[in-house]
Each structure stands twice: as C-alpha cells, then as structure tokens.
C-alpha positions as CSV (number, residue, x, y, z in Angstrom):
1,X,29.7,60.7,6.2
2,X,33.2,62.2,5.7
3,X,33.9,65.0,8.0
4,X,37.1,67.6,8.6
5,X,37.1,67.5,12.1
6,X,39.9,66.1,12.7
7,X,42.3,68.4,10.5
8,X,40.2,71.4,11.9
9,X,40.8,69.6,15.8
10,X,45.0,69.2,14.7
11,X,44.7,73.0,13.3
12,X,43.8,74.2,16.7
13,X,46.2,71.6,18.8
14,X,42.8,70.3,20.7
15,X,42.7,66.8,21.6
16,X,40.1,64.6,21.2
17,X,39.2,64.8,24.6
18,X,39.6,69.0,24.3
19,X,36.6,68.8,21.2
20,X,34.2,66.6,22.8
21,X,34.3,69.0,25.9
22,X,33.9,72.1,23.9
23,X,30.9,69.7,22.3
24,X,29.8,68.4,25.4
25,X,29.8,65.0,23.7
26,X,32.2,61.9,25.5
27,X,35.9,61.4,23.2
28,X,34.5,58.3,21.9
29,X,31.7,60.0,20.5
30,X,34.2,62.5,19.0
31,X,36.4,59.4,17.5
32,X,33.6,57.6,16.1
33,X,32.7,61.1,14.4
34,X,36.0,61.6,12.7
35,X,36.5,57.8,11.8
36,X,32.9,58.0,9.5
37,X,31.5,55.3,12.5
38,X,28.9,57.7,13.6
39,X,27.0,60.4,11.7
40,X,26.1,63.1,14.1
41,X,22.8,64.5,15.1
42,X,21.4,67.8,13.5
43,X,22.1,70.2,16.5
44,X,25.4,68.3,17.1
45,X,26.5,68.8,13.6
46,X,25.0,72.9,14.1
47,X,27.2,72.9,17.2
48,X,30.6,72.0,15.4
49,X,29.6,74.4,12.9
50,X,29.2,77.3,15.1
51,X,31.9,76.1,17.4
52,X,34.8,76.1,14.1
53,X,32.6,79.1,12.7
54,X,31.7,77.2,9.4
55,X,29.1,75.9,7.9
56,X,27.6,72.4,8.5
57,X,28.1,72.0,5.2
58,X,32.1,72.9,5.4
59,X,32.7,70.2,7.9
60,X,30.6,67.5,6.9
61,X,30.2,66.1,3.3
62,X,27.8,63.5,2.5
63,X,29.4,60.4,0.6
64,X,27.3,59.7,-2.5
C-alpha cells in the first residue's frame, strides 16, 4: 500500500520516533508503514487520518 506519511512526517519536521509517539505505535512500526512493508490496521490508519486531519483515503492509496 503506498502511503504519504513520510512527506506529511518531513512537512511537519517530526521524526520517525516523534509520529509513532503521536501514534502510539513503536518507530519500527512507523518505518515499515512508510517503506510499503506493513499495511496498517483500520483504526491505525483512522488514527493518522485524524492525527494529519485528512482522510484515510488522502494518506493511504491502495496499489492496484
């Protein structure tokens, strides 16, 4: 699944570390989101959303 969240992350000057505490998800978690390793869950996915005030949809794009 591609995924802005690391050009949203830079926007903001937030570290890795910075977004998975705001997330309450471990930094790896957060790198394997942005590098397409890891898909995240449902409310993970509503919590970026609310968190960058965007829709789910705006931050994550499925790859078809």
């Amino acid at each position: 699944m591609k995924n802005r969240l690391k050009v949203l992350r830079a926007e903001r000057d937030w570290t890795q570390a910075d977004l998975a505490n705001a997330l309450e998800v471990s930094r790896q978690t957060v790198n394997a989101i942005e590098k397409g390793k890891f898909d995240p869950s449902l409310p993970l996915a509503f919590k970026a959303a609310r968190l960058f005030e965007l829709t789910i949809e705006q931050i994550f794009q499925d790859e078809v």
